[in-house]
Structures are given as C-alpha cells and as structure tokens.
C-alpha positions, -999 to 999 in steps of 0.1 A, spaced: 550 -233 442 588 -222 442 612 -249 447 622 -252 481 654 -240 496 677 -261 515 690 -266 549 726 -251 530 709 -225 509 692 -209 544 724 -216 566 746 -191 533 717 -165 539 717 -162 574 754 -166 578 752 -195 600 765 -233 601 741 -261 585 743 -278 618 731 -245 638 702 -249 610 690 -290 622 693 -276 656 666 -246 651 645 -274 632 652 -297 659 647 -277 693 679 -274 700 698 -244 717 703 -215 694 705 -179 705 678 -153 700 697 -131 674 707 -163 655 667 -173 654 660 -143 642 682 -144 614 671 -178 604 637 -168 606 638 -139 585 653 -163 556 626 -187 564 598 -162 562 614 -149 529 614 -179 511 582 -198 529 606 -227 537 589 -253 556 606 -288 565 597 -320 548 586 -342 578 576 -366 552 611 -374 541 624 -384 575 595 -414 575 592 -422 540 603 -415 511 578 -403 475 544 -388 483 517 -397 512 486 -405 494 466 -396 526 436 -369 522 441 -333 544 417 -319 552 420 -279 571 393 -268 589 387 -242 612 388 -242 652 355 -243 671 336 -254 637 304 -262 628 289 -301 623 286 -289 584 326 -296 581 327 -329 602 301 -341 588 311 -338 552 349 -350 564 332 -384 577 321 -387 541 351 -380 528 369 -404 551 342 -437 542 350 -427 500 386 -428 510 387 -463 532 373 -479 502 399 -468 479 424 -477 509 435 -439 516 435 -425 551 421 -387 558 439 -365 576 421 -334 597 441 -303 606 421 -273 625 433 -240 625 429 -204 635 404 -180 609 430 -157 598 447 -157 563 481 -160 581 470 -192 598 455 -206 573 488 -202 553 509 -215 576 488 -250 584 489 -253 550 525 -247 547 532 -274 578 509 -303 556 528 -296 528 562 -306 548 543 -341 544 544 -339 507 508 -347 503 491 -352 471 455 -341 481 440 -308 508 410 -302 513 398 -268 527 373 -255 549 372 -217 549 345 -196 556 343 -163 538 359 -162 502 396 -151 509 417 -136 476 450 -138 495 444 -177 504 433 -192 477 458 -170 455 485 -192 475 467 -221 470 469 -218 433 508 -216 436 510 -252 449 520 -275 423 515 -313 422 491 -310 448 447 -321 442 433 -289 461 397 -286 469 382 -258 484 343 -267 500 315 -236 500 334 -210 473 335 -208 437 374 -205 431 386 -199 394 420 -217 389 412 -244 418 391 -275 423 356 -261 442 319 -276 454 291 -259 472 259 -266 479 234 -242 450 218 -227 482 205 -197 459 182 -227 440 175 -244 474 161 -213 491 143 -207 462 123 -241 462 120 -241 498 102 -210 494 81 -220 468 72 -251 483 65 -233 517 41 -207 500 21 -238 487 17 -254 517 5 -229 539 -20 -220 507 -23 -182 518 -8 -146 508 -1 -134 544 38 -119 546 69 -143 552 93 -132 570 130 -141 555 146 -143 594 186 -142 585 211 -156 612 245 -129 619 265 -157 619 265 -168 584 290 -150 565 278 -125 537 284 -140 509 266 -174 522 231 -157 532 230 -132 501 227 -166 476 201 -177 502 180 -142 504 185 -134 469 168 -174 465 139 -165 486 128 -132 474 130 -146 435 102 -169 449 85 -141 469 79 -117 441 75 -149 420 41 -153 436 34 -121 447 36 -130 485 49 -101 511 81 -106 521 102 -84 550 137 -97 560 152 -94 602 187 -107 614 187 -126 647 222 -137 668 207 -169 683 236 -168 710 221 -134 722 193 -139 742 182 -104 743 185 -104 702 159 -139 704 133 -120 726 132 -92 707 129 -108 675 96 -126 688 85 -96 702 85 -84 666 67 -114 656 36 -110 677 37 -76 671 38 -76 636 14 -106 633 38 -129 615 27 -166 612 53 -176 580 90 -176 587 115 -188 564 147 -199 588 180 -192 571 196 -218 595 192 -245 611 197 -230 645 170 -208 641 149 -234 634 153 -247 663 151 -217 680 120 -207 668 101 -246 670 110 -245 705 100 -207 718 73 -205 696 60 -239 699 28 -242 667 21 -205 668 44 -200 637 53 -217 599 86 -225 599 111 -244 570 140 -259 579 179 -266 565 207 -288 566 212 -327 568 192 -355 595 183 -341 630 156 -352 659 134 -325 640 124 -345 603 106 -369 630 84 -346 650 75 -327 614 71 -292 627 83 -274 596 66 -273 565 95 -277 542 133 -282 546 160 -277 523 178 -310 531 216 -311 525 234 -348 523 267 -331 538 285 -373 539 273 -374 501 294 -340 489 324 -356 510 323 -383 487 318 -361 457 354 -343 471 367 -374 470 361 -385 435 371 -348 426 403 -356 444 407 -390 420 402 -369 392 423 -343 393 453 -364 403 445 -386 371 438 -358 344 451 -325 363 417 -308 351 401 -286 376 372 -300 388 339 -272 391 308 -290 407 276 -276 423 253 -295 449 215 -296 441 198 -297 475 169 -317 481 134 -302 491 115 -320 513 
C-alpha cells in the first residue's frame, strides 16, 4: 500500500488549518463545505487514521478477522478455532462484521488497518476481483482470505468438489440400487460454491452410471419447500443428495424416513439420530487453526501460503 499521507499533507490539499484537520478526526465542529473538502482528499488518497498510535506505539500482534453481517455459524465457528490457536501462542483475535458490498468491505478494512495490525482474516462470500486486488496492495500485513482461491494472497477452502464426490459415491453404495438421485441445490449458496459441489456429484453419478436430475430449493420460502416435495412424490424420488445442511434438515424433518438423504458441515443433533446415510463432515474449529499457523508463516518467511481442506466422509 501507498504510504500514508499526513494530517499536514491533507490540511495543504484542502486548503485548511492542521488543527481544522484533528477536529474533523476528532468530532469537532467543522462546516459542511470544509468536510467536504477534506473528504474529497481523504477519499483520494484512502487516508485512514492510525488509532493504534494514540495507544501504543509498533504493531498489534492481535488477529482480525472481517466477516459479514447476519453470517452463517460456518465463519464463527472457524473464528473460535482461530481464537483457541491464537490464546496458546498468547495473541488475542479480533472480529469486525461488515456490510456485503465491495465498498464496505474496503472501508472495514481500511478502519483495522488504522490499528496497524500485522494479521486479517477475511470472510467473503463470492470471489470479488476489486477486493482482493486491494488486498494485495497491503504491505507488511499476513492476509488470509477463507473459501476462495486468491493468486498473490494467503487462501484455504474446504475441496468441496472432492467431498461431494465421495459423499456421492459413498451414498450410491449404501443404498445398493440404480434408482435416480436427485442433486437438490440450495439458492443461497453463491455460484461459484455449489458449481465445485455439483460438478463433485455428477463426476460420481456418471462414474457409476446412476441417474442423476438436479432442482434448486430457497429453504426460507415455504411455498419453494412444498413444491419441491411435491416434485418428490411425484417424481418417485427416494435418493437426495442435500447440498446444505439446511436442507438436510429440511428434508429429515418434512419428509420423516420416506427419503435417502446425506448430509454436510461440522457436529449437529443430527450425527446422533443417524438419519442420513453419509455426511461430508467439515472440522470448521480445525481450518481456524490451520489459518492460524498460515498466519505464523507468512509473518516468519513472507511466502504466500495455498492450502486446501480434505473433508471427511462419514
């Protein structure tokens, strides 16, 4: 990243004092035309405070970790790995949410870098050129992004492409019978996330010569649910292969034994009652710690860490 401007480089551009410049940074009164001046510098040269320096002085060796509003367990549950790697190496763990856009993002990132961290961690959704582009203009920084494969940065995901595979394979042997499976996807799941997990299952599918036919479901509309077992007993189905955990549960729970189900994600209620006949299981706390180390690393040797999750079938 650039190096920063000053409080007296922005207070030349905008034509304004350096003490008009700690009040706007302080809440003090400044008049609207005078913000807008200063905030047109500011915008111009991403300037963003260093609340760090007014506590302590050097870096904070804390992990941040962006994630954003309203998000799932898969995050918080891979954070609360991050944070047990981290309280044994005596570093605390930071967690920032923030809105979905690229704008947001950019700007929660720009506020934790006022801390002058040394490690982020990032939780972003669908694969975003114009964030992680900024991301690679940090320097000095260990930057991790979780569920992307990122040239140029530090990256993990899960191989949900393999997992899918072997769940269906191991779902075609135990229900020992040709009939179709149907591959039931889930809206919410962004595009790129559910393509590695069809593309997985139909590789197993045509693998062993077993039917396959592929619906999309929004398990938040109840209207969309009914339909979709509507389609089930019409269409005979028995096998479904759940590309979510939520419709899992969905499914176990409307459709009680009458169908074959398989399962994803970490521990739930469910791996005790056994309903499904295979799960792809995902130790979310375990690839915190894997960031973690990553994290170590990178701030050690400064080469870019690259690792894919095997998945567990069970």
């Amino acid at each position: 990243m650039k190096k920063q401007i000053s409080y007296k480089d922005i207070s030349e551009m905008a034509g304004v004092s350096i003490s008009t410049i700690s009040r706007y940074y302080n809440n003090g009164y400044v008049s609207k035309k005078t913000k807008e001046k200063i905030e047109s510098v500011v915008k111009q040269h991403r300037y963003y405070p260093n609340h760090g320096a007014r506590m302590i002085r050097g870096k904070d060796h804390s992990v941040f970790v962006i994630m954003p509003e309203w998000e799932q367990n898969v995050s918080l549950a891979i954070t609360s790995g991050i944070v047990q790697a981290c309280k044994k190496n005596g570093r605390r763990v930071n967690t920032t949410y923030t809105g979905v856009s690229t704008e947001e993002y950019i700007e929660t990132i720009r506020y934790i870098l006022s801390w002058r961290p040394t490690s982020i961690v990032v939780f972003v959704a669908n694969y975003d050129i114009k964030l992680f582009d900024f991301l690679k203009d940090i320097d000095d920084v260990s930057i991790v992004v979780f569920g992307h494969e990122v040239p140029g940065l530090n990256w993990i995901k899960v191989d949900e492409k393999k997992g899918f595979e072997e769940v269906t394979l191991k779902f075609i042997r135990e229900v020992q019978d040709k009939s179709k499976i149907l591959f039931l996807a889930d809206k919410k799941i962004n595009s790129q996330q559910m393509q590695e997990r069809y593309e997985g299952f139909v590789k197993s599918c045509e693998a062993s010569n077993v039917e396959y036919i592929r619906k999309e479901v929004n398990t938040k509309d109840g209207n969309d649910l009914n339909s979709i077992i509507r389609f089930i007993r019409a269409e005979g189905i028995s096998n479904v292969v759940c590309s979510s955990h939520e419709i899992y549960i969905v499914l176990a729970n409307l459709a009680g034994n009458s169908l074959r189900l398989t399962d994803i994600g970490y521990k739930s209620i469910y791996d005790y009652i056994k309903h499904y006949k295979a799960k792809v299981f995902i130790d979310y706390p375990l690839i915190g710690v894997e960031i973690e180390k990553m994290i170590l690393l990178n701030n050690v040797d400064g080469i870019t860490q690259e690792k894919k999750i095997k998945a567990r079938i069970i």
